[in-house]
C-alpha positions in Angstrom: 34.9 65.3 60.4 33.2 63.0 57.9 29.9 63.6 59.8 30.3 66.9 59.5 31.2 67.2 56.3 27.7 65.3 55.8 25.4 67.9 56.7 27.0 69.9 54.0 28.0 72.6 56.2 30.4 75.5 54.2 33.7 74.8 55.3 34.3 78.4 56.2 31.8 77.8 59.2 33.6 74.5 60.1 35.9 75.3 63.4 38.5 72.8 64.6 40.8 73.0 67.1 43.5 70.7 66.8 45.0 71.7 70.6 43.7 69.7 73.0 40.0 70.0 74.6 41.3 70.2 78.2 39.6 74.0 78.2 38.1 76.3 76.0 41.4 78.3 75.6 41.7 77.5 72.1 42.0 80.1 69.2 39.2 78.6 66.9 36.7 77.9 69.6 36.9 81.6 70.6 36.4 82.3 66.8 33.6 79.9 66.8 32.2 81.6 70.3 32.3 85.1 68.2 30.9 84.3 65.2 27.9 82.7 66.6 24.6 84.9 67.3 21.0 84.3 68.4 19.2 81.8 66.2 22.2 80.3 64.5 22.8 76.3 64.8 26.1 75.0 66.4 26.4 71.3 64.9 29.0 69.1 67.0 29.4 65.2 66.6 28.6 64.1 69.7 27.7 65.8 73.0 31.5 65.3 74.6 32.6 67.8 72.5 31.4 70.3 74.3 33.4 69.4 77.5 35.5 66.9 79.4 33.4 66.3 82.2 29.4 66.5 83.4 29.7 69.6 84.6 31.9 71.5 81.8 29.3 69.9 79.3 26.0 71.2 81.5 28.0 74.6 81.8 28.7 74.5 78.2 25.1 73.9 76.8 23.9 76.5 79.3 26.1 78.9 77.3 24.9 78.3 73.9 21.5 77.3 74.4 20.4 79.6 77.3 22.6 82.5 77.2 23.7 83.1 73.4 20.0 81.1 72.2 22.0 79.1 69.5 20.5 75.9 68.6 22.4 72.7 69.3 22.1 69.8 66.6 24.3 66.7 68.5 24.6 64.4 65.3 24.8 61.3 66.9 21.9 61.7 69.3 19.3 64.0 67.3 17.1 63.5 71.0 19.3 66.9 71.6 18.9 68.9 68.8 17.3 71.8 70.2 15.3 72.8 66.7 13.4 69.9 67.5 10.7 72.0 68.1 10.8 71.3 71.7 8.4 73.6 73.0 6.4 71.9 75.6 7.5 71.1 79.0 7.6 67.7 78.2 9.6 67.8 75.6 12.0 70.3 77.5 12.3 67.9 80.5 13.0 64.8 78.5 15.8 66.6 76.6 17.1 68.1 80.0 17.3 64.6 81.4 19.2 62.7 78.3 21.8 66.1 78.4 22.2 65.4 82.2 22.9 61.5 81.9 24.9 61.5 78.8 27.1 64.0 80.5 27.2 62.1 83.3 28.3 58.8 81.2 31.0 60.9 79.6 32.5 62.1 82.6 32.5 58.1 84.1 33.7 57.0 80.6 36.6 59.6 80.5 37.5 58.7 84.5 37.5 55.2 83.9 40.4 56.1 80.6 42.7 58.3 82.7 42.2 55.1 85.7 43.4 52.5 82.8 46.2 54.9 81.6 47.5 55.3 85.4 47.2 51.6 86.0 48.7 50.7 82.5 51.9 53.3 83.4 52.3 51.9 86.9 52.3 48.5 85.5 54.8 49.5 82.1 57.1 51.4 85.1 57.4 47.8 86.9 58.2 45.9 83.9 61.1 48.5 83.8 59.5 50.8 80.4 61.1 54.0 81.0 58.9 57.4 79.6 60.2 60.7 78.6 63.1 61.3 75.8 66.2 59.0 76.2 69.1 61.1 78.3 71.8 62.6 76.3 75.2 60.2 76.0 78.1 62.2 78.0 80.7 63.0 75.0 84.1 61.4 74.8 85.9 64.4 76.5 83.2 64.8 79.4 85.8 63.3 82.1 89.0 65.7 81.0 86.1 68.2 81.1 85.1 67.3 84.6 88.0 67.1 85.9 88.8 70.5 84.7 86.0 72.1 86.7 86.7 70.2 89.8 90.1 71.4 89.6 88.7 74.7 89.7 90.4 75.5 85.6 87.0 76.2 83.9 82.7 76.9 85.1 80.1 74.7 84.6 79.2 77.2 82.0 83.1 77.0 80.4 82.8 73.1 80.7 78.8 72.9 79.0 80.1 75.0 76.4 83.1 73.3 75.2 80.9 70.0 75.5 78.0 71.7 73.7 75.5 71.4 76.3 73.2 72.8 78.2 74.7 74.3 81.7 71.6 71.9 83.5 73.0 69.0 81.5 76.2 69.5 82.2 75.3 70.2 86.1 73.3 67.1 86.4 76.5 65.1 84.9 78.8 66.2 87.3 75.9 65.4 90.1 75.4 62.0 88.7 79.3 61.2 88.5 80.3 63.6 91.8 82.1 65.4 90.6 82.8 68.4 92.8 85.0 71.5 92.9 87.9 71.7 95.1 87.9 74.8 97.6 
């Protein structure tokens, strides 16, 4: 944001999205995708913004640069910025080829991440870290409760309300401690 903020951009042409950037379902990047005509400049920080993988980014670029003609200034690689004046064919294959392998190092940097995180789970699940919210305590009364239900006196429903749970809790309670009704 602080680079941003640099290039002294109004703030009422500043989009962020604070969902994540796993796709371009996000309400201010359809603003942004709007607001944006022929000739205008689309500054982003750095050239994985505009994707999560090579060929999001190429499909991306493709979209504002070739299809809407909106200028592309990547602020930490200015080699992009399309006002460059890069007119010549030269010019035009040179920032092709730095767009095609830094979208290609983004995608191996982000596969190599999600690799780590999978081997840093597997290896937390062996030490015995558990994920995921802690499960509910059963209350004091949940075993007159139970019993009540396998007696055939109340429904899981009856018994999940009087415990002030929901029925699936309650369910998977009586599951874990089988519990069962009589026929």
């Amino acid at each position: 944001m602080t680079a941003i903020l640099q290039e002294e951009i109004a703030t009422s042409n500043i989009f962020i999205d604070k969902a994540s950037g796993k796709d371009f379902d996000r309400r201010n990047y359809k603003r942004l995708l709007r607001k944006l005509r022929t000739g205008d400049e689309l500054d982003i920080k750095s050239i994985d913004r505009l994707g999560r993988n090579y060929d999001e980014i190429i499909e991306q670029w493709r979209l504002w640069v070739k299809k809407k003609q909106v200028d592309i200034s990547v602020l930490d690689f200015p080699l992009l910025n399309t006002r460059n004046g890069i007119e010549n064919v030269t010019g035009k294959l040179i920032s092709d080829l730095v767009l095609q392998i830094l979208s290609y190092v983004s995608q191996i940097e982000r596969e190599q991440i999600q690799q780590r995180q999978k081997e840093g789970i597997a290896e937390a699940m062996k030490k015995g870290v558990r994920f995921g919210r802690p499960k509910l305590e059963k209350p004091f009364l949940f075993d007159d409760i139970a019993q009540a239900y396998q007696n055939g006196e109340i429904s899981v429903q009856e018994g999940a309300k009087v415990l002030n749970v929901p029925k699936s809790t309650f369910h998977n309670w009586l599951k874990d401690e089988n519990y069962c009704p009589k026929e």
